[in-house]
Jmol script that loads the backbone (N, CA, C; Angstrom):
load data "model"
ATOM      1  N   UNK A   1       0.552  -7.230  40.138  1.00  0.00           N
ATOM      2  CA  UNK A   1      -0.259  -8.226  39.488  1.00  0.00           C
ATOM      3  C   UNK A   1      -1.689  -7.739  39.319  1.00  0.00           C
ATOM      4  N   UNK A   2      -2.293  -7.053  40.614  1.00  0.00           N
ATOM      5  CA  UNK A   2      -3.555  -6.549  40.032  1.00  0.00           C
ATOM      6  C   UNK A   2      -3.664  -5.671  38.896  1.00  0.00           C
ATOM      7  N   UNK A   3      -2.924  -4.638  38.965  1.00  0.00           N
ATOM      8  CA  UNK A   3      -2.633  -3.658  37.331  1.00  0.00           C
ATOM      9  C   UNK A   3      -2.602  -4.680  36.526  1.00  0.00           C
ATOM     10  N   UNK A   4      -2.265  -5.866  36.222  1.00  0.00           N
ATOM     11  CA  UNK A   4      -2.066  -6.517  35.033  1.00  0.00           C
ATOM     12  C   UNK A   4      -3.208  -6.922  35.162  1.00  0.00           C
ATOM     13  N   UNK A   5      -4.082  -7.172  35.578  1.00  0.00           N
ATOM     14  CA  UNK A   5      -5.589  -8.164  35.799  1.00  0.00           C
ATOM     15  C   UNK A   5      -6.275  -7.082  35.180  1.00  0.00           C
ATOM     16  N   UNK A   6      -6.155  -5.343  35.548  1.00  0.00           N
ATOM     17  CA  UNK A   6      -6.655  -4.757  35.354  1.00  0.00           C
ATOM     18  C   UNK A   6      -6.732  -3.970  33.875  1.00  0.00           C
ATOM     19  N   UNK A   7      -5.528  -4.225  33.848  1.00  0.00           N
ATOM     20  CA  UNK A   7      -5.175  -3.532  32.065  1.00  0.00           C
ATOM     21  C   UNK A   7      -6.059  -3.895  31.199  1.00  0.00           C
ATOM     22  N   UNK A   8      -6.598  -3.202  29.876  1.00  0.00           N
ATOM     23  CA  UNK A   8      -7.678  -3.619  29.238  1.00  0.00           C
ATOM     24  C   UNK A   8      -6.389  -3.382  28.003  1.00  0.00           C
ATOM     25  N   UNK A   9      -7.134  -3.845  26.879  1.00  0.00           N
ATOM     26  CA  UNK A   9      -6.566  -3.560  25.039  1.00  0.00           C
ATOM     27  C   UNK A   9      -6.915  -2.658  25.219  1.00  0.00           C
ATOM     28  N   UNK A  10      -5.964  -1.744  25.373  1.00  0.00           N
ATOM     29  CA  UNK A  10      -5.904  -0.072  24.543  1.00  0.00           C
ATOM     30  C   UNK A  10      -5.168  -0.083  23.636  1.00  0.00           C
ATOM     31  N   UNK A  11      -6.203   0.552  22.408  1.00  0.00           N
ATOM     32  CA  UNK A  11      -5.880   0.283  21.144  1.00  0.00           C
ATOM     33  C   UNK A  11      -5.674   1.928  20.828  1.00  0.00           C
ATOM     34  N   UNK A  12      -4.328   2.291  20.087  1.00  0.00           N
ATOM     35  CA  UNK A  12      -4.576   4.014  19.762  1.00  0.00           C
ATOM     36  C   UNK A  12      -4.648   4.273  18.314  1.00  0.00           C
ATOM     37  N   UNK A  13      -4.873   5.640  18.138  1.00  0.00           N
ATOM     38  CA  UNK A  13      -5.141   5.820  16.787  1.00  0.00           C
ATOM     39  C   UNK A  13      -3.495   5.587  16.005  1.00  0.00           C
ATOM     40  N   UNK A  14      -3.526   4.775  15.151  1.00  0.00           N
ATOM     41  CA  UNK A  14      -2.047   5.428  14.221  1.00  0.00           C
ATOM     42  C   UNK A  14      -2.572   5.398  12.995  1.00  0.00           C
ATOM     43  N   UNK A  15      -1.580   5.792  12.205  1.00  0.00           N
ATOM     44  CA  UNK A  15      -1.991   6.131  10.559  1.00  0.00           C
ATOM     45  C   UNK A  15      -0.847   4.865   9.731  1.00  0.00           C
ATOM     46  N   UNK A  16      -1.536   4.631   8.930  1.00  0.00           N
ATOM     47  CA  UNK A  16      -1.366   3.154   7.917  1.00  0.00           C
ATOM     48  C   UNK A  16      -0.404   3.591   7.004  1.00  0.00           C
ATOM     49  N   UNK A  17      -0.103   3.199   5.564  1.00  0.00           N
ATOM     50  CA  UNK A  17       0.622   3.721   4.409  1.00  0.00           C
ATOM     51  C   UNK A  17       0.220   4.335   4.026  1.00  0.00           C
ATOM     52  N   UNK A  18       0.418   5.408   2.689  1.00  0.00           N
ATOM     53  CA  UNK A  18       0.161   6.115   2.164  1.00  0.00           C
ATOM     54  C   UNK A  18       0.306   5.187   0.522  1.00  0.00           C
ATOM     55  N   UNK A  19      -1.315   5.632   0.127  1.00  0.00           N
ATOM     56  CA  UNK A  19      -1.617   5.213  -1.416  1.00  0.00           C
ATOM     57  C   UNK A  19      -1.555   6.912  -2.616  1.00  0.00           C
ATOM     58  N   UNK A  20      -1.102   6.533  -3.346  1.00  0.00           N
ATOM     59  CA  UNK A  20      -0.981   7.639  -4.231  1.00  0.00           C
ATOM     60  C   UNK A  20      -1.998   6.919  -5.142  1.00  0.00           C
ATOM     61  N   UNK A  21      -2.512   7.796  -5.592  1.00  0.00           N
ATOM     62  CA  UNK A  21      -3.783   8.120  -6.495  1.00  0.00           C
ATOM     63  C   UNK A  21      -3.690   9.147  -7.785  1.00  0.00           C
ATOM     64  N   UNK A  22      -1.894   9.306  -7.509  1.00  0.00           N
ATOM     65  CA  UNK A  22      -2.071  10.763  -8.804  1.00  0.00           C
ATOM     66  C   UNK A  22      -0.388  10.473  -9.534  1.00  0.00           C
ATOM     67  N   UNK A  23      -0.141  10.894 -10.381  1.00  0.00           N
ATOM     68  CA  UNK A  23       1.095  10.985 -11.151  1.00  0.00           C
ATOM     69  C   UNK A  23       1.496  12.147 -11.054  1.00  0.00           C
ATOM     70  N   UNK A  24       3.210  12.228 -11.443  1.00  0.00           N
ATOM     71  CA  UNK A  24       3.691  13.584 -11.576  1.00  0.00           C
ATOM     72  C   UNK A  24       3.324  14.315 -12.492  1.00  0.00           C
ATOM     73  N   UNK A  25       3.395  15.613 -12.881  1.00  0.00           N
ATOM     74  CA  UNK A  25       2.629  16.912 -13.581  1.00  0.00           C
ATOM     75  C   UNK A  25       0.961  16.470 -13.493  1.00  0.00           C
ATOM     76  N   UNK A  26       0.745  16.444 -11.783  1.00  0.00           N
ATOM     77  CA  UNK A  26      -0.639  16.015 -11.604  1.00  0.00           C
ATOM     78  C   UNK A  26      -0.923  16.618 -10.583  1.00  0.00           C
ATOM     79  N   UNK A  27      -2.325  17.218  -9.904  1.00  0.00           N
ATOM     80  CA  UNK A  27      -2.261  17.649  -8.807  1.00  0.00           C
ATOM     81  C   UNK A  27      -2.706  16.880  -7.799  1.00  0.00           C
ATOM     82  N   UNK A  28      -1.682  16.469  -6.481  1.00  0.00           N
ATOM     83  CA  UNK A  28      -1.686  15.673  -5.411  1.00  0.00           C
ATOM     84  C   UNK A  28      -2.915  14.898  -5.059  1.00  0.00           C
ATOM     85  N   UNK A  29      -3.549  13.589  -5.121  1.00  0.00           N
ATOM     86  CA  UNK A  29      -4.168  13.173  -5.094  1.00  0.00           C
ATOM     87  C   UNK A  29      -3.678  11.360  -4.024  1.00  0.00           C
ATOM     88  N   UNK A  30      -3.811  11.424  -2.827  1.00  0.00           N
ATOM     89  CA  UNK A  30      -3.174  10.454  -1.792  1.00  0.00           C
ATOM     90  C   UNK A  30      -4.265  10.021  -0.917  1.00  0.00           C
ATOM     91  N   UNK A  31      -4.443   8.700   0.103  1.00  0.00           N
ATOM     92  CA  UNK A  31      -4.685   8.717   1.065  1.00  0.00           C
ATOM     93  C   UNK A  31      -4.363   8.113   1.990  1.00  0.00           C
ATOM     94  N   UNK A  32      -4.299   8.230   3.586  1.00  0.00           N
ATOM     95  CA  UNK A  32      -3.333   7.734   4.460  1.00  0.00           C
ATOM     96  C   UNK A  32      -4.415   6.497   5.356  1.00  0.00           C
ATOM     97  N   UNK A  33      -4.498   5.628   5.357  1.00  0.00           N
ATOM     98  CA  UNK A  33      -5.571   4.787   6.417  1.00  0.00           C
ATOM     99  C   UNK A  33      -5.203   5.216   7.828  1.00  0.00           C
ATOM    100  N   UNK A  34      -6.418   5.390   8.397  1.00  0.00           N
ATOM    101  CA  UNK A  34      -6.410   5.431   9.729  1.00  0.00           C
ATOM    102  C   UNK A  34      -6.690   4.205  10.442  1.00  0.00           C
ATOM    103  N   UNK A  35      -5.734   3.538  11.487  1.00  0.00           N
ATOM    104  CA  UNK A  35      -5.915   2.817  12.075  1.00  0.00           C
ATOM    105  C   UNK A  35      -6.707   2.731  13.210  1.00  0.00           C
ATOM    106  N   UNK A  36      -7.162   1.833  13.917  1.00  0.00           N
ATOM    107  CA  UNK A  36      -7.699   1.753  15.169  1.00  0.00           C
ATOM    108  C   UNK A  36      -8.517   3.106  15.803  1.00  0.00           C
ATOM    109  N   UNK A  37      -9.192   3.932  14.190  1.00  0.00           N
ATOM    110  CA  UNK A  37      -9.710   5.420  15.371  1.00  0.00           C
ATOM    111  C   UNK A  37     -11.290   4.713  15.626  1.00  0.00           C
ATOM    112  N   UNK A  38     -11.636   5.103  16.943  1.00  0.00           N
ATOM    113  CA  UNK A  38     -13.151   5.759  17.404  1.00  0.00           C
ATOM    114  C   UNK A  38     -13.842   6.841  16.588  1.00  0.00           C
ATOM    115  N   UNK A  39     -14.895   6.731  16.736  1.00  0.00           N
ATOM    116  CA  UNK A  39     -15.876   7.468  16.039  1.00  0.00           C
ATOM    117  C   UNK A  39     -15.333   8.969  16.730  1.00  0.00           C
ATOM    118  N   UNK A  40     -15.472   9.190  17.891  1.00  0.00           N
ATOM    119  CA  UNK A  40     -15.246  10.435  18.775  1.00  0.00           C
ATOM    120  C   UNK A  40     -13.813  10.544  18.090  1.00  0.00           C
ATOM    121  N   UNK A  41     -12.650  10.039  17.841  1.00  0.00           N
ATOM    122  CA  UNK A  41     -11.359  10.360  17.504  1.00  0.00           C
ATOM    123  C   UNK A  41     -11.732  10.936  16.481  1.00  0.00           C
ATOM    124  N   UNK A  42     -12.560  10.519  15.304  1.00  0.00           N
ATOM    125  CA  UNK A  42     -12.356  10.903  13.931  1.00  0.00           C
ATOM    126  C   UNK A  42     -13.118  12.642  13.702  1.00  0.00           C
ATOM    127  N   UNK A  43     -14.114  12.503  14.946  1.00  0.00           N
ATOM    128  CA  UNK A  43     -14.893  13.755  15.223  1.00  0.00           C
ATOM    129  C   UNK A  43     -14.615  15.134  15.375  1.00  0.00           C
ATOM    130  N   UNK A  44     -12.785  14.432  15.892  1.00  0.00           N
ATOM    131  CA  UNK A  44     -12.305  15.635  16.711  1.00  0.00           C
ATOM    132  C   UNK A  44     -11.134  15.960  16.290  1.00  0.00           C
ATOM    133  N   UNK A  45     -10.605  14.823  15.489  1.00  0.00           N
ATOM    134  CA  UNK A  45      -9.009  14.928  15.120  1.00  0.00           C
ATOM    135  C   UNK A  45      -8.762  16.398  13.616  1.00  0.00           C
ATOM    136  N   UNK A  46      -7.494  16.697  13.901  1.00  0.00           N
ATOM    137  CA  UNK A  46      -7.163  17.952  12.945  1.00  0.00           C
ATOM    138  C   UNK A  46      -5.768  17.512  12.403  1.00  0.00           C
ATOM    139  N   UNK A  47      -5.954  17.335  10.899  1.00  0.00           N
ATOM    140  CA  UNK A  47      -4.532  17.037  10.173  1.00  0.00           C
ATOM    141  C   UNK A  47      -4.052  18.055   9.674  1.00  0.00           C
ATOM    142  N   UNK A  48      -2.614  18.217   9.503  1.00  0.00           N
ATOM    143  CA  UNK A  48      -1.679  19.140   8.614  1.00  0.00           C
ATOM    144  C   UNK A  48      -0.692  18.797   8.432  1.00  0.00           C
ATOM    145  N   UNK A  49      -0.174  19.776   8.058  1.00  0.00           N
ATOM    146  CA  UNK A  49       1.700  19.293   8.114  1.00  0.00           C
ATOM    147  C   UNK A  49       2.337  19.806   8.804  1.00  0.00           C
ATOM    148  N   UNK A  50       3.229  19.514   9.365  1.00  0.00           N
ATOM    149  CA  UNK A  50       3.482  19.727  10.723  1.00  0.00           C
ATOM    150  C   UNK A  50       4.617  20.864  10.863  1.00  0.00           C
ATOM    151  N   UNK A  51       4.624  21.218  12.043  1.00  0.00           N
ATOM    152  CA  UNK A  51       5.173  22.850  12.401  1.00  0.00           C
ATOM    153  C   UNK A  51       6.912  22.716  11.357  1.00  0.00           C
ATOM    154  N   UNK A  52       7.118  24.077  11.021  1.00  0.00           N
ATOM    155  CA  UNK A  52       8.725  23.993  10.845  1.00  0.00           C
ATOM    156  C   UNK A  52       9.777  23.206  11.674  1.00  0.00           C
ATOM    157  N   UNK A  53       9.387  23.847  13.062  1.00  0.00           N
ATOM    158  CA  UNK A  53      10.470  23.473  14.063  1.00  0.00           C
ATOM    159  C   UNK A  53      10.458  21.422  14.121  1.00  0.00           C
ATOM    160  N   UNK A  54       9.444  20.793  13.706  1.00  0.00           N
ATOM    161  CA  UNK A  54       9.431  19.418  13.739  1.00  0.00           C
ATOM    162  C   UNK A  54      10.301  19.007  12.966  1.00  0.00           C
ATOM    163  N   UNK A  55      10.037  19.626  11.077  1.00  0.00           N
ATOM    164  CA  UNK A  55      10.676  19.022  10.121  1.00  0.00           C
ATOM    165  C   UNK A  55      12.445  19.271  10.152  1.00  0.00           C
ATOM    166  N   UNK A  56      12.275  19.845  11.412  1.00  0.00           N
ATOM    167  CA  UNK A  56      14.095  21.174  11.294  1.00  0.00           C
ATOM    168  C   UNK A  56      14.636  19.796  12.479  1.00  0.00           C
ATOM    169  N   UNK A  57      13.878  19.250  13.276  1.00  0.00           N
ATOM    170  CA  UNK A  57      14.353  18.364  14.257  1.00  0.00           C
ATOM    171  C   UNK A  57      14.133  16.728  13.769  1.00  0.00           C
ATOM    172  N   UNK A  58      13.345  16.544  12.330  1.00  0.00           N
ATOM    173  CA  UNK A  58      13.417  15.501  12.299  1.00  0.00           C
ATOM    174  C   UNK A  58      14.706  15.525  10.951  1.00  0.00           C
ATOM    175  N   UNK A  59      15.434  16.498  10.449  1.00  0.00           N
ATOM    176  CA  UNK A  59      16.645  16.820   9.574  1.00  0.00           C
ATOM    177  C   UNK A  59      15.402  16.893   8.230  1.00  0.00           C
ATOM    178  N   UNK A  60      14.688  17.359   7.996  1.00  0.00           N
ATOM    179  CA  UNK A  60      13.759  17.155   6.727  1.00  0.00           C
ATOM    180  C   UNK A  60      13.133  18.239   6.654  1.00  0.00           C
ATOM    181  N   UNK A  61      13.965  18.865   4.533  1.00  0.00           N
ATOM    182  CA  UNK A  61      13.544  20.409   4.487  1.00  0.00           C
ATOM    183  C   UNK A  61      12.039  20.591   3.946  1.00  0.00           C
ATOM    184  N   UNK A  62      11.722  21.190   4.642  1.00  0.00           N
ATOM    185  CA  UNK A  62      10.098  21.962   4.583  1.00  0.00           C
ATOM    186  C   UNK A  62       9.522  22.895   3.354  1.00  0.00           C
ATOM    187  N   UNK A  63       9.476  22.305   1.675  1.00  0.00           N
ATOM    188  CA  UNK A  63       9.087  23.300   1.056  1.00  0.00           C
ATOM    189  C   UNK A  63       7.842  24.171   0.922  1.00  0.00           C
ATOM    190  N   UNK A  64       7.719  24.834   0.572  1.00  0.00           N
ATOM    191  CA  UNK A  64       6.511  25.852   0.355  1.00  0.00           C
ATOM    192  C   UNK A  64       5.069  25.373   0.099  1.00  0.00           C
ATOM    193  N   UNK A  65       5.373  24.715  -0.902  1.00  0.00           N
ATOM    194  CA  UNK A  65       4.472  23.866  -1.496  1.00  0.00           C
ATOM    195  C   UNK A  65       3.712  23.382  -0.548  1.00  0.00           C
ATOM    196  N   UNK A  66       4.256  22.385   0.574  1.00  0.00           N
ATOM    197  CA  UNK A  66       3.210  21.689   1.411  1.00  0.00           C
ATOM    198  C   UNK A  66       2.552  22.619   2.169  1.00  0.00           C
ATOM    199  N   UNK A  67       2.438  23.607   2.059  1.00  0.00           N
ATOM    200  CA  UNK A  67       1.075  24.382   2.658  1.00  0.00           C
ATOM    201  C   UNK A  67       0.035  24.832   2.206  1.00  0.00           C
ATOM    202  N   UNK A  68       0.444  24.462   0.626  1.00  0.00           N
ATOM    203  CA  UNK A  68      -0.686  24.699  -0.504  1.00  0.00           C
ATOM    204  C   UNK A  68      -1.819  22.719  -0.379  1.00  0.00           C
ATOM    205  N   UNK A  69      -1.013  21.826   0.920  1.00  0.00           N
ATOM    206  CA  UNK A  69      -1.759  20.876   1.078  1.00  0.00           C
ATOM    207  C   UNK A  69      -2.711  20.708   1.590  1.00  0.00           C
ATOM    208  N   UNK A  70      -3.690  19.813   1.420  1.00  0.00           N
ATOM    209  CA  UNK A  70      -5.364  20.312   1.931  1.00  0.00           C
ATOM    210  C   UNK A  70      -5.685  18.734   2.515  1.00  0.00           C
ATOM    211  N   UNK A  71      -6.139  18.808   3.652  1.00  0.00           N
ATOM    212  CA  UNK A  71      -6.501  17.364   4.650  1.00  0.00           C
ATOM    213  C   UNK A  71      -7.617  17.374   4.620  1.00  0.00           C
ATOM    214  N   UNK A  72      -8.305  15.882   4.654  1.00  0.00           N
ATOM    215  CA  UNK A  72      -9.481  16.016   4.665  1.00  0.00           C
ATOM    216  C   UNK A  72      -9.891  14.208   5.491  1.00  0.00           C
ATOM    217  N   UNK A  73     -10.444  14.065   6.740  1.00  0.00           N
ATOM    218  CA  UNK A  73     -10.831  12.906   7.272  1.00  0.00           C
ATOM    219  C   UNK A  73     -11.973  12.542   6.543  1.00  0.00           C
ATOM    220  N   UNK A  74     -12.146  11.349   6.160  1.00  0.00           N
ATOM    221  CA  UNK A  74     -13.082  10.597   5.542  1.00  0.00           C
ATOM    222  C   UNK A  74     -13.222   9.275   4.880  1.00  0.00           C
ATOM    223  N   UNK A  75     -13.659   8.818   3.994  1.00  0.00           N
ATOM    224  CA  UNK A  75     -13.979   7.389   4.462  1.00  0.00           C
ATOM    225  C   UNK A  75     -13.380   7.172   2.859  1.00  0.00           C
ATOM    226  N   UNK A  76     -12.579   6.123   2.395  1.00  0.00           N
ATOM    227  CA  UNK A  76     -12.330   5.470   1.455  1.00  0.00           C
ATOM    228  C   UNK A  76     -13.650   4.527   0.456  1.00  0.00           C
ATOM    229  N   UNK A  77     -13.145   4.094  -0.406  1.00  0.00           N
ATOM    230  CA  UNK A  77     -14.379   3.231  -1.199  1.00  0.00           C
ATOM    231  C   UNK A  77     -14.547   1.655  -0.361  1.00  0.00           C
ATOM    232  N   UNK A  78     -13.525   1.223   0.021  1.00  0.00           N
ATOM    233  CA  UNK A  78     -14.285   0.061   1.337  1.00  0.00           C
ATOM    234  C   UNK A  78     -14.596   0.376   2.485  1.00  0.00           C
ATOM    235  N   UNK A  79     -14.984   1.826   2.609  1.00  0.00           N
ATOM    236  CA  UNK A  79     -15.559   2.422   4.106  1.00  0.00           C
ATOM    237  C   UNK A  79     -14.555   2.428   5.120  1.00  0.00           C
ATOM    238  N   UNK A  80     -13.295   2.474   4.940  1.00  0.00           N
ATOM    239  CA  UNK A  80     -12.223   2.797   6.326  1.00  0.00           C
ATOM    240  C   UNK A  80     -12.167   3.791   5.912  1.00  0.00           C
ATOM    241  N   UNK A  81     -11.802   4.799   7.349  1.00  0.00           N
ATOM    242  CA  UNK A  81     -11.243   5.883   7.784  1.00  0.00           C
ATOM    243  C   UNK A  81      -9.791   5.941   7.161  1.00  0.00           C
ATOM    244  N   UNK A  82      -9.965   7.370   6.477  1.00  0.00           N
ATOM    245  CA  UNK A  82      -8.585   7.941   5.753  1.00  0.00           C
ATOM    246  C   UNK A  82      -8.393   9.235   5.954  1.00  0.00           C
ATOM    247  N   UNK A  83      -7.393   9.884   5.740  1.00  0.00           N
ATOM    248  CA  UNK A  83      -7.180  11.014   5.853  1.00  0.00           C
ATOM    249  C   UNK A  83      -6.811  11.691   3.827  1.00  0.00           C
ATOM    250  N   UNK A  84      -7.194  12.377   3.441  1.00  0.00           N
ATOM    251  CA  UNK A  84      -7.351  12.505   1.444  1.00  0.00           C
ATOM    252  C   UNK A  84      -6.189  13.647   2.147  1.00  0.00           C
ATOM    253  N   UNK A  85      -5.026  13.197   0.971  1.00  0.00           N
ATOM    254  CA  UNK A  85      -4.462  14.569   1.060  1.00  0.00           C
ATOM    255  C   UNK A  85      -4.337  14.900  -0.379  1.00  0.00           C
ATOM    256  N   UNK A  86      -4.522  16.536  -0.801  1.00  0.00           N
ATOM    257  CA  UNK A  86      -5.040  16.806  -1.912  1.00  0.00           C
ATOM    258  C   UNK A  86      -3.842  18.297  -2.329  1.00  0.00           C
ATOM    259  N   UNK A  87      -3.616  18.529  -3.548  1.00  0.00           N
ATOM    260  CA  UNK A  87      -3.313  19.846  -3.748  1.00  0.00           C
ATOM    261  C   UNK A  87      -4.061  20.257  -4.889  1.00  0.00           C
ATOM    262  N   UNK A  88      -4.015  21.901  -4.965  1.00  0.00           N
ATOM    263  CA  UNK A  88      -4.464  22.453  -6.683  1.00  0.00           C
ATOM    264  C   UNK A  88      -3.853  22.199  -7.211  1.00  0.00           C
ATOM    265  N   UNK A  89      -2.612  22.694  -6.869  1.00  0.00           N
ATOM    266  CA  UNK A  89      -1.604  23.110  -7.966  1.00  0.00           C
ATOM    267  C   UNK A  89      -0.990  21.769  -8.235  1.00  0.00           C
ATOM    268  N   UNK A  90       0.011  21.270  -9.393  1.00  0.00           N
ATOM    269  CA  UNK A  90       0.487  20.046  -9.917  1.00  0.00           C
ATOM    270  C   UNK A  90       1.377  20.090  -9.228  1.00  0.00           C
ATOM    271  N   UNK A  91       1.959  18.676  -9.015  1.00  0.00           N
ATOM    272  CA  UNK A  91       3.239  18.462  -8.153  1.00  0.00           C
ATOM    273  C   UNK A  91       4.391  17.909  -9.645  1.00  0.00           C
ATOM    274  N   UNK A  92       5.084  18.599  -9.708  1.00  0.00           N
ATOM    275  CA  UNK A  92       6.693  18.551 -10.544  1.00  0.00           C
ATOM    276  C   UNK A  92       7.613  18.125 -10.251  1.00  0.00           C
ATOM    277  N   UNK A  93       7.812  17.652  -8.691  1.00  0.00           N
ATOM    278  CA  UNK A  93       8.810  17.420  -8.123  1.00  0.00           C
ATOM    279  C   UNK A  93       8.978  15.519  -8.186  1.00  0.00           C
ATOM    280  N   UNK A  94       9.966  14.982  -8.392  1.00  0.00           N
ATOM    281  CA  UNK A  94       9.278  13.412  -8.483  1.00  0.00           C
ATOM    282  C   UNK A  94       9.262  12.741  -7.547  1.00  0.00           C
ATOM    283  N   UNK A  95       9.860  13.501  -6.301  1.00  0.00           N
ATOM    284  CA  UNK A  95       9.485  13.032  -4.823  1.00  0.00           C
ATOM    285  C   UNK A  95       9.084  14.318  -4.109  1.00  0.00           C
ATOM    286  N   UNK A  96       7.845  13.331  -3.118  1.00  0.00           N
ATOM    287  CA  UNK A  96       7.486  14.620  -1.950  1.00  0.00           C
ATOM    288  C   UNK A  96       7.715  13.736  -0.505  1.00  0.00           C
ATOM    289  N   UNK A  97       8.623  14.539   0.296  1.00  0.00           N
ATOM    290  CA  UNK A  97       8.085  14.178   1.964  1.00  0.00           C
ATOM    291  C   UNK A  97       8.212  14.997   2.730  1.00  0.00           C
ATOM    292  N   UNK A  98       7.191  14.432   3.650  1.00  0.00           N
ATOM    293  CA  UNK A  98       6.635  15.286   4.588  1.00  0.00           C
ATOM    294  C   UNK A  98       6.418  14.912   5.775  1.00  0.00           C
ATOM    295  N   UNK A  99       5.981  15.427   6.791  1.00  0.00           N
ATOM    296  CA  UNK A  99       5.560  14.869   8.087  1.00  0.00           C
ATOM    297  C   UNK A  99       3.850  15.651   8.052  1.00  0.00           C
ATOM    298  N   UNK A 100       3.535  14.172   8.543  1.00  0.00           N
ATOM    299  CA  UNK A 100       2.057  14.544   8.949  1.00  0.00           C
ATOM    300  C   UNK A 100       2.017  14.834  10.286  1.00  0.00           C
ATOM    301  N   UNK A 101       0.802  16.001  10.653  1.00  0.00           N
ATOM    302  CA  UNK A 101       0.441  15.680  11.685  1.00  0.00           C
ATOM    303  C   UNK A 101      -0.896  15.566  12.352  1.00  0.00           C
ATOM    304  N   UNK A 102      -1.416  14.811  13.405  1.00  0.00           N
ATOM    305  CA  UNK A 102      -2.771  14.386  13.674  1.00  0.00           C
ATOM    306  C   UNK A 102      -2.859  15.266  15.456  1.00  0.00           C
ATOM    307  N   UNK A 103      -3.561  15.427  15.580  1.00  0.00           N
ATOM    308  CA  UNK A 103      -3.971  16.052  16.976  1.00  0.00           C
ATOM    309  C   UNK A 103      -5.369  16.239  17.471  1.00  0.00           C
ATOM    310  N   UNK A 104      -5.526  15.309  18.516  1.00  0.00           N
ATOM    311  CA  UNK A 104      -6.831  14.895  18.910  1.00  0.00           C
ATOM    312  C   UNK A 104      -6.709  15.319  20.284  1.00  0.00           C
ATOM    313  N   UNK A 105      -7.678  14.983  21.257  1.00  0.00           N
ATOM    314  CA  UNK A 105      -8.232  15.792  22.639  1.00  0.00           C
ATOM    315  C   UNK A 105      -6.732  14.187  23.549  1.00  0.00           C
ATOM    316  N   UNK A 106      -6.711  13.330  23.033  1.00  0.00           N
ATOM    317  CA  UNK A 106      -6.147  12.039  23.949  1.00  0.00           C
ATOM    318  C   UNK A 106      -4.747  12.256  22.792  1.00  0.00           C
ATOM    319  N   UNK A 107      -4.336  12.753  22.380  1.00  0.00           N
ATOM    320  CA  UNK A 107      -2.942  12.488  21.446  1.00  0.00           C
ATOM    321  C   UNK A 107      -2.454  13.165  20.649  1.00  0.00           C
ATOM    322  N   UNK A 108      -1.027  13.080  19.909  1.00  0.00           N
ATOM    323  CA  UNK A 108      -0.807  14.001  18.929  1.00  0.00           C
ATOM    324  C   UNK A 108       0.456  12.913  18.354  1.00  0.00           C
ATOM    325  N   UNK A 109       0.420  12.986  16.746  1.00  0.00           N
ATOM    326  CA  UNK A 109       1.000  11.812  16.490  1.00  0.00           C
ATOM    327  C   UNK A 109       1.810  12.447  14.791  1.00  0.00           C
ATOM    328  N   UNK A 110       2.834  11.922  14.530  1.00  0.00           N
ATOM    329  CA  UNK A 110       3.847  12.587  13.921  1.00  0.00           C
ATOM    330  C   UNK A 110       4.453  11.310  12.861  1.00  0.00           C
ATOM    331  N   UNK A 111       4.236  11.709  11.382  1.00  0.00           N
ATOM    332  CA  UNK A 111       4.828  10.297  10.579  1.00  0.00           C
ATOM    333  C   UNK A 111       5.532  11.584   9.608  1.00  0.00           C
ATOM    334  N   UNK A 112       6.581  10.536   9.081  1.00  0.00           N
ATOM    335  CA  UNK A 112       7.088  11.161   7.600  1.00  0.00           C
ATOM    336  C   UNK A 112       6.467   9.880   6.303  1.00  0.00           C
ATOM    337  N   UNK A 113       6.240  10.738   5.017  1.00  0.00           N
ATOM    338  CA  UNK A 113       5.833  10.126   4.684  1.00  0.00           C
ATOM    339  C   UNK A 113       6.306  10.524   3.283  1.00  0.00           C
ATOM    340  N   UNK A 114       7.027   9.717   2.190  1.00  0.00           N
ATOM    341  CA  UNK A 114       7.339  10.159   1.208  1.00  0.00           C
ATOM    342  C   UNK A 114       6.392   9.353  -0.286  1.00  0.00           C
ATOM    343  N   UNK A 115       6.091  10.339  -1.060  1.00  0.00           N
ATOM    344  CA  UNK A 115       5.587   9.519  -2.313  1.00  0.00           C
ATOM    345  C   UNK A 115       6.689   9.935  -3.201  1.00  0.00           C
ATOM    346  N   UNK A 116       6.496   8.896  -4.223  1.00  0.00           N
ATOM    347  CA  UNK A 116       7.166   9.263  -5.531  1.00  0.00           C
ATOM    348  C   UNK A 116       6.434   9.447  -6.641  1.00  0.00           C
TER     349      UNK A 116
END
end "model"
wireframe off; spacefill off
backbone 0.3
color backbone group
């Protein structure tokens, strides 16, 4: 009972939906909301796409392409925390998914995420 007296709202970082911002024969233009981060989370956190061996264990094939993807933490047009995911090159394909991944000093956190 004291642990329960003692427990506070711990709130952790997770990541929201994904908004597409771009059409096909377009180059990748997305962003993912970040939920519940701290200033220090957003300071420190590093996005990509996540190792082979993840997408091989979550059954989801890994093309080439998503390494030509570019992350970027920053703030949307109503000022929340997002993560921009961006490519050069045009996307042709009329679906993409992927697994993100986030890795901070307190966590490491793993979504699939498909656009059309």
């Amino acid at each position: 009972m004291l642990g329960a007296l003692a427990a506070t709202n711990a709130v952790a970082l997770g990541l929201g939906d994904i908004e597409l911002k771009s059409a096909l024969n377009q180059p990748l233009n997305a962003e993912v909301e970040l939920l519940s981060a701290t200033e220090s989370e957003l300071e420190e956190l590093k996005v990509m796409v996540a190792s082979p061996q993840a997408f091989a264990n979550a059954g989801i094939e890994r093309p080439l392409f998503l390494a030509k993807l570019k992350f970027d933490v920053t703030q949307n047009a109503e000022g929340k925390p997002v993560v921009r995911v961006t490519s050069r090159d045009v996307v042709r394909e009329p679906f993409l998914d992927f697994l993100l991944e986030l890795s901070w000093s307190k966590g490491r956190l793993l979504r699939e995420y498909t656009v059309l």
